[in-house]
C-alpha positions as CSV (number, residue, x, y, z in Angstrom):
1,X,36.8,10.1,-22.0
2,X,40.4,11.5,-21.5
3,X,42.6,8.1,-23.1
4,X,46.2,7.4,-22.0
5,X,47.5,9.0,-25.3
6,X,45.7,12.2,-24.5
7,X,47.5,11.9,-20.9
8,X,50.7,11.1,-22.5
9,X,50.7,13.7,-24.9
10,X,50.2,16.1,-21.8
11,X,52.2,14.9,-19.7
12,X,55.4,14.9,-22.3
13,X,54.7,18.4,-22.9
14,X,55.0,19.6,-19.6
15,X,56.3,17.2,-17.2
16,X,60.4,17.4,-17.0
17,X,61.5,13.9,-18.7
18,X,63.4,12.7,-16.1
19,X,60.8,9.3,-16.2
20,X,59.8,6.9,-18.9
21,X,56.3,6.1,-18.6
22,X,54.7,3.2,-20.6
23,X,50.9,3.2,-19.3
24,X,48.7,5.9,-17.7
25,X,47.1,4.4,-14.5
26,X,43.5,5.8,-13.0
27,X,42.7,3.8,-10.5
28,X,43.3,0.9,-8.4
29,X,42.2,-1.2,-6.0
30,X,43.6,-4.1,-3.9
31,X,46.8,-5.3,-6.2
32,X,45.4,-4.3,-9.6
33,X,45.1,-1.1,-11.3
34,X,43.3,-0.1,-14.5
35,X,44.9,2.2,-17.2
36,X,42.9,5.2,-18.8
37,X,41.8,2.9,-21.4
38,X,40.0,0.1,-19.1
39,X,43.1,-2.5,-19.2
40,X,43.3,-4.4,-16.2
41,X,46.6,-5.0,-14.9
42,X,48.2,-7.1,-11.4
43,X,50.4,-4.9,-9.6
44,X,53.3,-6.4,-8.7
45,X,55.4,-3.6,-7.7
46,X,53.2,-1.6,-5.5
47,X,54.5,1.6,-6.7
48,X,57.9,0.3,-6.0
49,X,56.9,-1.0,-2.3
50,X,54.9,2.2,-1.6
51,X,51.2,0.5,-1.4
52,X,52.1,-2.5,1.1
53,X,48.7,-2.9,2.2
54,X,47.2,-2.8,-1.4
55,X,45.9,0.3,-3.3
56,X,42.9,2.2,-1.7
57,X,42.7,0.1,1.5
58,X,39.4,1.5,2.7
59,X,40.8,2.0,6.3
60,X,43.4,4.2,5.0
61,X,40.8,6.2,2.5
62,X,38.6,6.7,5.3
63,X,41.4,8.0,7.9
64,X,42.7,10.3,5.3
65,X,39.3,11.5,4.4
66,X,38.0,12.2,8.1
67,X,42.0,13.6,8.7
68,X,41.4,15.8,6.2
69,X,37.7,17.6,7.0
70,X,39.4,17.9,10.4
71,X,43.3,19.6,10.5
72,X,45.5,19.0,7.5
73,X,48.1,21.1,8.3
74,X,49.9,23.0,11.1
75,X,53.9,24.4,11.7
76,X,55.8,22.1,13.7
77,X,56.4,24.7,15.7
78,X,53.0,23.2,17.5
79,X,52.0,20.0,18.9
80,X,49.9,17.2,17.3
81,X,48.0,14.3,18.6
82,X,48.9,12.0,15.2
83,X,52.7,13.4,15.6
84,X,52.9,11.8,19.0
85,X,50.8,8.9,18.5
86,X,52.7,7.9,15.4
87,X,56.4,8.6,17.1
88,X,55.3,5.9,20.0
89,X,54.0,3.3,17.9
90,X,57.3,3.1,15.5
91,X,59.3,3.6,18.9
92,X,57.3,0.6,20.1
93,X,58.1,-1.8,17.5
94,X,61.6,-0.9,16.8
95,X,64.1,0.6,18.8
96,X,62.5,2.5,21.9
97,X,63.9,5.8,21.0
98,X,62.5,8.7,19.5
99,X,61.3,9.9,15.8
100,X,61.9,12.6,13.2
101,X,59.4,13.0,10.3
102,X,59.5,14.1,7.0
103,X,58.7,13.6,3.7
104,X,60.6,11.3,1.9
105,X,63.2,8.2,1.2
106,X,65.7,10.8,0.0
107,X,64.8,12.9,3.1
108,X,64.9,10.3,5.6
109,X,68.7,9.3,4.9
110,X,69.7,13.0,4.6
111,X,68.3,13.8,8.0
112,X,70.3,9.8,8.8
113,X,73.7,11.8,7.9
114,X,73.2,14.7,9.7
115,X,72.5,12.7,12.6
116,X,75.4,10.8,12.4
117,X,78.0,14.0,11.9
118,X,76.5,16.0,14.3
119,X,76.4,13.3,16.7
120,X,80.5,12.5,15.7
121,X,81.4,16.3,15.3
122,X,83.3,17.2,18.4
123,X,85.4,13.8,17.7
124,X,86.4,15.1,13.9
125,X,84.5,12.3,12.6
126,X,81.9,12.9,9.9
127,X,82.9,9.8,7.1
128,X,80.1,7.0,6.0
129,X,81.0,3.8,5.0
130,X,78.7,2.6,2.4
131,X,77.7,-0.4,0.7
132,X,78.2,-0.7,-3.0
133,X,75.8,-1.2,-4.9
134,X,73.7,0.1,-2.3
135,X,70.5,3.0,-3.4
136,X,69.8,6.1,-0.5
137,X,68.2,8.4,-2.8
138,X,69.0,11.2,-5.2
139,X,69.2,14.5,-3.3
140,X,73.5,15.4,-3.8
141,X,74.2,14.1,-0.5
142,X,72.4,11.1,-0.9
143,X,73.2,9.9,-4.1
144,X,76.7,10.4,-2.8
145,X,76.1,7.8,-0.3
146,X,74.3,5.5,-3.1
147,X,77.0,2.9,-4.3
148,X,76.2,2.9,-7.7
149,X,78.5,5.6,-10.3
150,X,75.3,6.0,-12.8
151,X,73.2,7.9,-10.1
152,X,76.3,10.2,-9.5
153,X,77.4,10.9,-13.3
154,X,76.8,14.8,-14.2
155,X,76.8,16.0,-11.1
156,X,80.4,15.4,-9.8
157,X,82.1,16.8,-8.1
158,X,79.8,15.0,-5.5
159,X,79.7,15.9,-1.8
160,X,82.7,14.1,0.2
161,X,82.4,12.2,3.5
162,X,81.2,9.0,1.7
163,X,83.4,6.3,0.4
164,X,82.1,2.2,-0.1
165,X,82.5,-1.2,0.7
166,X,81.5,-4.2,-0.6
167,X,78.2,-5.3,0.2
168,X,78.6,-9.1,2.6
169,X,82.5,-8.6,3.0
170,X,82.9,-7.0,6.5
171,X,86.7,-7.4,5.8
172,X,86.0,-4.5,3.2
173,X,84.3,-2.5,5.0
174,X,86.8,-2.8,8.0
175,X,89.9,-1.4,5.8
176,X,87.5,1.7,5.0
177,X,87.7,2.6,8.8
178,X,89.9,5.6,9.9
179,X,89.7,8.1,12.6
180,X,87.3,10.5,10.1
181,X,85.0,7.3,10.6
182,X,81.5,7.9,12.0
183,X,78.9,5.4,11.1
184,X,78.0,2.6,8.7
185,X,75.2,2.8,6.8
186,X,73.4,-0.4,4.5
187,X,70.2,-1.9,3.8
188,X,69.5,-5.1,4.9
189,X,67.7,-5.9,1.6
190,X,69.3,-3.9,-1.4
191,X,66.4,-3.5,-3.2
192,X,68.2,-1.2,-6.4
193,X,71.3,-3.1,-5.9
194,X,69.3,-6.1,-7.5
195,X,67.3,-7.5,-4.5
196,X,70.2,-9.0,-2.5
197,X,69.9,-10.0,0.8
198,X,72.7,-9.2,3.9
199,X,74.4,-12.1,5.1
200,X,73.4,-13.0,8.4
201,X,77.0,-13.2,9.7
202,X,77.1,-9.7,8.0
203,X,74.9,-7.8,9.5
204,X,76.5,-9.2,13.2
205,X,80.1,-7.8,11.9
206,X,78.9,-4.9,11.3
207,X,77.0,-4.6,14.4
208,X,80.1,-5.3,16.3
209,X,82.7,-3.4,14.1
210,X,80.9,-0.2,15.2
211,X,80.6,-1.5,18.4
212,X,84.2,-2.0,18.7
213,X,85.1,1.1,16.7
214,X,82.5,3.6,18.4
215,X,80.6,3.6,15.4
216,X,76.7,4.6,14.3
217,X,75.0,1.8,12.5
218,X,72.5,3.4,10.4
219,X,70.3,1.2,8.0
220,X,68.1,2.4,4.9
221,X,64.4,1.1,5.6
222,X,62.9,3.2,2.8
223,X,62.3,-0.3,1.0
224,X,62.3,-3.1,2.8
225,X,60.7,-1.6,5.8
226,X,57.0,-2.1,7.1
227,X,56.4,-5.8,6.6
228,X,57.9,-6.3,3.5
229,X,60.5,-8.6,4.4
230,X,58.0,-10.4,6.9
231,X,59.6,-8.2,9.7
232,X,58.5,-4.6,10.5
233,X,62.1,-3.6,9.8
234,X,64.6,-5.7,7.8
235,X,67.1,-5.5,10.7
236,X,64.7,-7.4,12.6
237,X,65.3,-10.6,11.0
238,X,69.0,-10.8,11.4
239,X,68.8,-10.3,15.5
240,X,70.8,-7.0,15.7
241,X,69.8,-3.9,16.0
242,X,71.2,-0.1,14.3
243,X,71.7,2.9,16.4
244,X,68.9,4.6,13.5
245,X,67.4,3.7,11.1
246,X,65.4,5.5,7.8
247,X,62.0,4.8,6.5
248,X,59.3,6.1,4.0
249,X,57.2,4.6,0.9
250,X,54.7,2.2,2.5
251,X,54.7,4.3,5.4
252,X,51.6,6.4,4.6
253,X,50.1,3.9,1.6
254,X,50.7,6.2,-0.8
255,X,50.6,9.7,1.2
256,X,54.0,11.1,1.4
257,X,55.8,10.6,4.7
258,X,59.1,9.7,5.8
259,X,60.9,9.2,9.2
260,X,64.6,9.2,10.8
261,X,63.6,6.5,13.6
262,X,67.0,6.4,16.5
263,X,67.9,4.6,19.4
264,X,67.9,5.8,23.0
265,X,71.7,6.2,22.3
266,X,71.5,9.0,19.4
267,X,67.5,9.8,20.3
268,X,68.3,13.9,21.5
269,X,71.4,14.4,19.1
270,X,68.8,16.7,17.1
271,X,67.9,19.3,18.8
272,X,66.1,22.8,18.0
273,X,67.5,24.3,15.2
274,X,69.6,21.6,14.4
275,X,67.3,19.9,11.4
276,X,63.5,20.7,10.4
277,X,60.9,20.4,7.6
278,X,57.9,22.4,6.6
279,X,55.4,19.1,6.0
280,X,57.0,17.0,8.0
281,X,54.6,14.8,10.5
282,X,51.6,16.9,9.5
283,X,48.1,15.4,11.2
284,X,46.9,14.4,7.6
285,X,50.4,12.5,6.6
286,X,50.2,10.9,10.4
287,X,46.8,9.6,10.1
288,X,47.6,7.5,6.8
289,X,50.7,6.3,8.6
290,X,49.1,5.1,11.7
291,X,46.0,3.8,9.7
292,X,48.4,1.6,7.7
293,X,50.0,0.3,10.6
294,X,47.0,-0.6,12.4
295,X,45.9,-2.6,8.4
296,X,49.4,-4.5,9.2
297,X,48.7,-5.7,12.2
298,X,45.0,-6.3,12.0
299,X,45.1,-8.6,9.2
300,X,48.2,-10.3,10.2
301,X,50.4,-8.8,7.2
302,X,54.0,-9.4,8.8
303,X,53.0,-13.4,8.8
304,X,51.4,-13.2,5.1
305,X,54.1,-11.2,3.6
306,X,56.3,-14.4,4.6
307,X,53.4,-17.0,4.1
308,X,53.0,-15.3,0.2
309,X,56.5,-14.8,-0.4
310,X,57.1,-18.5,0.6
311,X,54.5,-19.4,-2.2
312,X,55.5,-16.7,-4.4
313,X,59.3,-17.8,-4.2
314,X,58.8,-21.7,-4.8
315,X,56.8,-20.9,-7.9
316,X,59.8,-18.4,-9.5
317,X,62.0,-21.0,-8.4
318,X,60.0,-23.6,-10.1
319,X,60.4,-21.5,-13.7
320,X,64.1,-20.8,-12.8
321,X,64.1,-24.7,-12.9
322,X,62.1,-25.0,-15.8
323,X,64.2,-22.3,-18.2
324,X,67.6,-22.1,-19.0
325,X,67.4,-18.2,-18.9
326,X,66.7,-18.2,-15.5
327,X,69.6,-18.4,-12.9
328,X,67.9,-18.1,-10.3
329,X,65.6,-16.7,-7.2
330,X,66.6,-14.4,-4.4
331,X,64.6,-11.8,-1.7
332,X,63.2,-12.0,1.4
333,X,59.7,-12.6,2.0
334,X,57.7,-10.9,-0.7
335,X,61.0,-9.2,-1.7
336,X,61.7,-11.0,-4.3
337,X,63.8,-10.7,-7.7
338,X,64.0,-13.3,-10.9
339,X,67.7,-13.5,-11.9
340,X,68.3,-13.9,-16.0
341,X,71.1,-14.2,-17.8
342,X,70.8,-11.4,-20.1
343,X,69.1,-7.7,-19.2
344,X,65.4,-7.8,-17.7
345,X,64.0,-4.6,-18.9
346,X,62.5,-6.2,-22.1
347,X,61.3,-9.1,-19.9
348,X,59.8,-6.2,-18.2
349,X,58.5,-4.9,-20.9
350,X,56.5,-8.2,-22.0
351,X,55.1,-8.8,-18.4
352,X,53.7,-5.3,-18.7
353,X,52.1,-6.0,-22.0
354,X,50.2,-9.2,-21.0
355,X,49.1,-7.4,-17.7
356,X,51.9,-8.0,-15.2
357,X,53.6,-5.1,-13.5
358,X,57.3,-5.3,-12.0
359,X,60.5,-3.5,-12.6
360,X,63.8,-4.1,-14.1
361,X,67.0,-3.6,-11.6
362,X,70.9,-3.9,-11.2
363,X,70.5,-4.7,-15.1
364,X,69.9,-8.5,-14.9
365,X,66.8,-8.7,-12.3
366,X,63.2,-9.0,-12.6
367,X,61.9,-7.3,-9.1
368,X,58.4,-8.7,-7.7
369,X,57.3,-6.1,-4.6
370,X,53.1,-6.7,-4.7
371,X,51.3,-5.7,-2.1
372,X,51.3,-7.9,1.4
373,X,47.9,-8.8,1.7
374,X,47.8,-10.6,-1.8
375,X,45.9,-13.1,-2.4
376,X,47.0,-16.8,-3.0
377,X,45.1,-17.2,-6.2
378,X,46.4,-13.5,-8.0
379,X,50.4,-14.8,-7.3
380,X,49.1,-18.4,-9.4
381,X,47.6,-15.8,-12.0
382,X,50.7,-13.8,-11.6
383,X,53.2,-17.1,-11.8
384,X,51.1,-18.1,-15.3
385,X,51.8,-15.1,-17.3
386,X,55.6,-15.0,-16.4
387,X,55.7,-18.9,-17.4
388,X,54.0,-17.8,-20.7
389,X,56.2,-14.9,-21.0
390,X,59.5,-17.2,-20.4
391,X,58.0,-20.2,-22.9
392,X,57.6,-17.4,-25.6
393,X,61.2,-15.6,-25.1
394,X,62.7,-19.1,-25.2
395,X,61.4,-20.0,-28.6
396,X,62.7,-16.9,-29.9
397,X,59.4,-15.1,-30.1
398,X,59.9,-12.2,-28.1
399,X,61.5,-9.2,-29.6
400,X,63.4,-6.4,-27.9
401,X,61.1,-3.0,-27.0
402,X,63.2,0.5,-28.4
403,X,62.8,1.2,-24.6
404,X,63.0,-0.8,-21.8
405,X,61.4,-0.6,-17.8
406,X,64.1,-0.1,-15.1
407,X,63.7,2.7,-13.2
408,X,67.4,3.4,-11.7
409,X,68.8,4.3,-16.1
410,X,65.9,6.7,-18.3
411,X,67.4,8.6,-21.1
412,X,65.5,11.8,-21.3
413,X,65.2,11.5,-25.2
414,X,62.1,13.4,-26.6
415,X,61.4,10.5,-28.8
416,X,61.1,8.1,-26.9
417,X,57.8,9.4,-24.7
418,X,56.7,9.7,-28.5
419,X,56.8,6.2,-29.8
420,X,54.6,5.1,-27.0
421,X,52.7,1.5,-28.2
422,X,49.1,2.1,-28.2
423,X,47.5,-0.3,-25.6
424,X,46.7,-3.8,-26.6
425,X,42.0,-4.1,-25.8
426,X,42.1,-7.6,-26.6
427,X,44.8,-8.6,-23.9
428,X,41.9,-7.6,-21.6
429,X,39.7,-9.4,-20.1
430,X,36.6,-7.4,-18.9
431,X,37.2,-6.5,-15.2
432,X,34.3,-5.6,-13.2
433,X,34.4,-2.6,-11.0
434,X,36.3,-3.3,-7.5
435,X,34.6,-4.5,-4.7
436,X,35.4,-3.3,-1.0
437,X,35.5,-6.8,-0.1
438,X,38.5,-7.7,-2.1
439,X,41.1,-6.1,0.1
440,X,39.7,-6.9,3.4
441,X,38.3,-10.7,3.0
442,X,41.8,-12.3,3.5
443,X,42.4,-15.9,5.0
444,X,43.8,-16.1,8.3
445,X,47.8,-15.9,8.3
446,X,49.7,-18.6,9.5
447,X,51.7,-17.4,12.7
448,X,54.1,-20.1,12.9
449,X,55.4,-19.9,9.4
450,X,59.1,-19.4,9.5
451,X,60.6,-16.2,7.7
452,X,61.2,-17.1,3.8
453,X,64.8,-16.3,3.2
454,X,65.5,-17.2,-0.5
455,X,68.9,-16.9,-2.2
456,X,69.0,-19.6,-5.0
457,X,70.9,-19.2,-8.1
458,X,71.7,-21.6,-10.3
């Protein structure tokens, strides 16, 4: 039996140390995952909002398995049935327009950007306004656009075109405007920026700033798209809608695939030769995509994901009450982050120990991102060992890790993938192998629940 030390040893030898992994996972199932030495754990991050509809969904596993004994792979230079199929159903529920796929978060907002200067080029105009704080990914031109200095330091000078507001002040983000100008670009949930929600006035400003200004608005889905926010999109639930849009993660479960999704308006500014991708939209990466749409919509996840975050909100809240530590809740439907007072990551760090996984952000947050379809009783389980956790670090008993969980800040010290704790057996309880059934037996959603919208800070 190969242990997590044994995958840990191999994997500090010769994987670059640009991460800093605590556990080695093996497998998974539904919103828990087991590491290589049987310990059970709830997954509250969902690979940071990758597996939306729960890991291994057995309608996903059995389109990419019957995908793959079938075409995997083929140019775009040649048409596909999945290509098409998927570009209509995220035209359908979004903006009408037309897609581009490739492979990636990262990939999604650079093909975003080109989109927007080519479509401003004859005008002169090529300059994003971005939101600090704000995370597009970490290609150069990209973490350009990101808000946030740490992502950019080392590799300055940085590509120019991008400068930044502040996030929720459209008076900031109007003095940025000038005739170089081409688009606005934001997330409606900042997910790395400390789960912080637009303003609703906000996000109609900006709507009609570029309106008025002949402006792109372009917003970052790669996070808080498909469902998450108990929308399909995060726009949706702020009744205005971008000229494009990005979007990735949860959009193959797992299987890498991205997608620049635009507007009748900018839907042919691409054209051949203009932008491309090897592995972009192949039938294999389209399959897993449009199986995990038809999950979303078959077991009513847009309704759950607010139904769950609701539940999942009030009972943070309840703690944030309950501990002075705690200033507060904020996130939109199960989008959710646990504001302290002091940094997260060795709050983190204890959740992970007694079997809870989530992720440190903006320095301060504890970010909650499980998968939609959870199920009532694993958020009580969930809510339980963050109560004991917070009971234990306010009498003093918990003590700082050498290295904390937040995934934006890793120092690529050799030492610390060295001093990795060896796993805790009696934390864990014996977990029987996973059944199919877990996943799929849900309750039936509640339609009429209004959208959870949470920003409480005490």
């Amino acid at each position: 039996m190969t242990t997590s030390e044994d995958i840990a040893d191999t994997f500090n030898t010769f994987v670059m140390p640009t991460y800093a992994p605590k556990i080695a996972l093996t497998r998974g199932k539904g919103t828990k995952v087991w590491d290589a030495d049987g310990k059970v754990y709830l997954d509250f991050l969902a690979g940071i909002s990758v597996v939306n509809v729960g890991h291994c969904h057995s309608s996903v596993v059995d389109a990419i398995s019957e995908q793959a004994g079938k075409l995997m792979h083929v140019s775009n230079l040649y048409y596909t049935e999945n290509q098409a199929r998927l570009a209509r159903k995220l035209s359908d529920i979004s903006l009408g327009g037309k897609c581009f796929f490739c492979n990636s978060g990262a990939e999604a907002n650079e093909g975003l950007i080109k989109l927007a200067r080519l479509w401003g080029h004859d005008k002169g105009k090529y300059e994003v306004i971005c939101m600090n704080n704000s995370f597009h990914g970490r290609t150069l031109a990209t973490a350009a656009a990101t808000g946030q200095s740490k992502i950019q330091k080392g590799f300055e000078p940085m590509p120019e075109g991008f400068v930044h507001a502040d996030y929720n002040d459209i008076d900031s983000v109007k003095a940025l405007i000038n005739e170089k100008t081409v688009a606005v670009m934001l997330e409606a949930v900042q997910g790395e920026g400390g789960v912080v929600p637009a303003d609703p006035e906000f996000m109609t400003a900006v709507r009609e700033v570029c309106d008025e200004n002949e402006l792109l608005m372009l917003c970052d889905e790669v996070q808080c798209g498909m469902g998450r926010t108990g929308n399909w999109f995060g726009f949706q639930g702020y009744d205005v809608e971008p000229d494009a849009f990005s979007m990735a993660k949860a959009l193959g479960s797992g299987y890498p695939i991205g997608a620049v999704v635009a507007s009748p308006r900018v839907a042919d500014v691409l054209q051949a030769g203009k932008h491309a991708t090897t592995f972009g939209g192949t039938p294999l990466a389209c399959a897993a995509a449009l199986a995990t749409l038809e999950v979303i919509e078959d077991e009513g996840l847009l309704a759950r994901a607010k139904t769950s975050g609701k539940k999942l909100s009030q009972g943070l809240e309840a703690l944030a009450a309950k501990y002075e530590h705690v200033h507060g809740v904020r996130g939109r439907g199960l989008m959710l982050g646990l504001v302290l007072d002091q940094p997260a990551g060795p709050f983190a760090a204890r959740l992970l120990e007694e079997g809870l996984i989530t992720l440190a952000t903006a320095d301060t947050v504890v970010r909650f991102l499980p998968p939609l379809n959870i199920k009532d009783g694993e958020i009580e389980e969930a809510l339980e060992i963050v109560d004991d956790c917070l009971e234990e670090w306010h009498s003093g008993e918990v003590e700082e890790p050498d290295d904390i969980l937040e995934e934006a800040v890793v120092e690529p010290a050799a030492e610390t993938a060295e001093t990795e704790p060896e796993p805790v057996a009696e934390a864990v309880e014996a977990e029987p192998e996973p059944v199919e059934e877990a996943v799929e037996a849900e309750p039936e959603p509640e339609q009429e629940e209004p959208e959870a919208d949470i920003v409480k800070e005490g």
